[in-house]
C-alpha positions as a Markdown table, in Angstrom:
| # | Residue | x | y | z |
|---|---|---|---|---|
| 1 | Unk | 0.0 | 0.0 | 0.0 |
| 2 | Unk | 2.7 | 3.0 | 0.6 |
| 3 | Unk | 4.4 | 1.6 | -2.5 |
| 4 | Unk | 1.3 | 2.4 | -4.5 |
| 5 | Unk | 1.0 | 6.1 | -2.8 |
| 6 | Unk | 4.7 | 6.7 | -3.3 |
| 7 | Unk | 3.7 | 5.4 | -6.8 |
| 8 | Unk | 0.8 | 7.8 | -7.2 |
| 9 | Unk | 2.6 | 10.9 | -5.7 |
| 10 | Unk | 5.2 | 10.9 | -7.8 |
| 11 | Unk | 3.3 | 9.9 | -11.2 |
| 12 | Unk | 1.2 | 13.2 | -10.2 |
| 13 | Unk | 4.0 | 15.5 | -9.3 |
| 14 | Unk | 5.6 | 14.1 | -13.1 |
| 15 | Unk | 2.4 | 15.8 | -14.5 |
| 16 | Unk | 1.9 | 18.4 | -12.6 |
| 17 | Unk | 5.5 | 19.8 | -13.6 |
| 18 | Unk | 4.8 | 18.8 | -17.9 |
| 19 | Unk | 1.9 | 20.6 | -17.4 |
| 20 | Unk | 3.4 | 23.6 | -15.3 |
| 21 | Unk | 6.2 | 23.3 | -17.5 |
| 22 | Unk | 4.0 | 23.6 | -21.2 |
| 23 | Unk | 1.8 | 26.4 | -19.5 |
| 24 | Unk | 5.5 | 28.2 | -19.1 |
| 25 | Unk | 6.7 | 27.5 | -22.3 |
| 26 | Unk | 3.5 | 28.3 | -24.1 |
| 27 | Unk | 3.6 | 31.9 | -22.6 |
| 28 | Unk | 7.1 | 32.5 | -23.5 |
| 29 | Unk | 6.5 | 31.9 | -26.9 |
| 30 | Unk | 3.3 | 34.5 | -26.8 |
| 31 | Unk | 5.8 | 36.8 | -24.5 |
| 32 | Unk | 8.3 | 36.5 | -27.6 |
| 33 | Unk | 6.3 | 36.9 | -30.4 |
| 34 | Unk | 5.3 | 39.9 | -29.0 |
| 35 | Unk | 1.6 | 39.4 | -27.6 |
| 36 | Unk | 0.1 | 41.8 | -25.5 |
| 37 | Unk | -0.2 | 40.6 | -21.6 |
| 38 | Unk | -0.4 | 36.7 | -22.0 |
| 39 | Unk | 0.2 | 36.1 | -18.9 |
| 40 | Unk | -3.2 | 36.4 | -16.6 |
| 41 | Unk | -2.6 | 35.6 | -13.0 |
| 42 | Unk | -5.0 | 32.7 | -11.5 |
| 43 | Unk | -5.5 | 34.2 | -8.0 |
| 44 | Unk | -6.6 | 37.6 | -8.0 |
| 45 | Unk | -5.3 | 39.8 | -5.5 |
| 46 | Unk | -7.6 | 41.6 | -4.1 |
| 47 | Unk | -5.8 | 43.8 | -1.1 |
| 48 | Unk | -7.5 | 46.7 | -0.6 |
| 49 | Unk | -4.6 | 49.7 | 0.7 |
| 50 | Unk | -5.7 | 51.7 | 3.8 |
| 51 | Unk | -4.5 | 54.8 | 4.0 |
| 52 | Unk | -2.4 | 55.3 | 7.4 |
| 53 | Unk | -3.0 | 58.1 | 8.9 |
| 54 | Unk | 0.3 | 60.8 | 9.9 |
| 55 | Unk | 1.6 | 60.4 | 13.8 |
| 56 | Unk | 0.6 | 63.9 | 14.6 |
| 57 | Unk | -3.1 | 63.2 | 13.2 |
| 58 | Unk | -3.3 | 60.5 | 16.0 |
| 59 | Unk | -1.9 | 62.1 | 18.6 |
| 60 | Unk | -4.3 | 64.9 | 18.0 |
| 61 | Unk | -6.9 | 62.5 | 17.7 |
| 62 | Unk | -6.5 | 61.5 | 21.2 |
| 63 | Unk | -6.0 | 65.1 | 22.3 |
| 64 | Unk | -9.4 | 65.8 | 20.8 |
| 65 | Unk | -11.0 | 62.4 | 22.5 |
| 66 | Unk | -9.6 | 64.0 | 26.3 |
| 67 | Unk | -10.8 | 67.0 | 26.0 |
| 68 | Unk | -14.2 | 66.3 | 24.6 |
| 69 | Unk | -15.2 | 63.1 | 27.2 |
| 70 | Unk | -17.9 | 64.2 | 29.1 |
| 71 | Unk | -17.9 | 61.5 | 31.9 |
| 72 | Unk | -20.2 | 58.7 | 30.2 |
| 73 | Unk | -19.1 | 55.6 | 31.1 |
| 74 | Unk | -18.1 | 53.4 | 27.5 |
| 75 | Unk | -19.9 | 50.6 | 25.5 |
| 76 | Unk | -18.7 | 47.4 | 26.3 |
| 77 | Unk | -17.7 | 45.3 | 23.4 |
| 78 | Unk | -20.7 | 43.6 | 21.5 |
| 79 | Unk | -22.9 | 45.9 | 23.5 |
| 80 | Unk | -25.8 | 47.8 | 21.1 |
| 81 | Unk | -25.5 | 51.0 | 20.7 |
């Protein structure tokens, strides 16, 4: 029994690196015969970029949060507002 996983392991890595291997080779061809952007990525990468925000901008943030509490106690956490 392992020698038939060991077996079927490395019959699917062979494949998976002709066929990894032909994809590459395919795309090099396109790349050098000078088609536009064969290359399209499989995963997508969807990152959206937040915008940090300057040191001073958070210092006065909390500045602005101490001078403006008025003595209510806070919301607990998962507590409706």
């Amino acid at each position: 029994m392992n020698a038939t996983i060991t077996a079927a392991y490395i019959i699917a890595a062979f494949f998976m690196g002709f066929l990894t291997y032909r994809k590459g080779l395919k795309e090099g061809l396109n790349i050098s015969k000078g088609k536009e952007n064969p290359i399209e990525p499989i995963i997508k990468n969807n990152v959206v970029k937040m915008q940090s925000k300057k040191p001073e901008d958070i210092i006065m943030q909390g500045i602005e949060n101490i001078l403006l509490y008025d003595g209510t106690p806070q919301k607990k956490v998962g507590e409706a507002k």
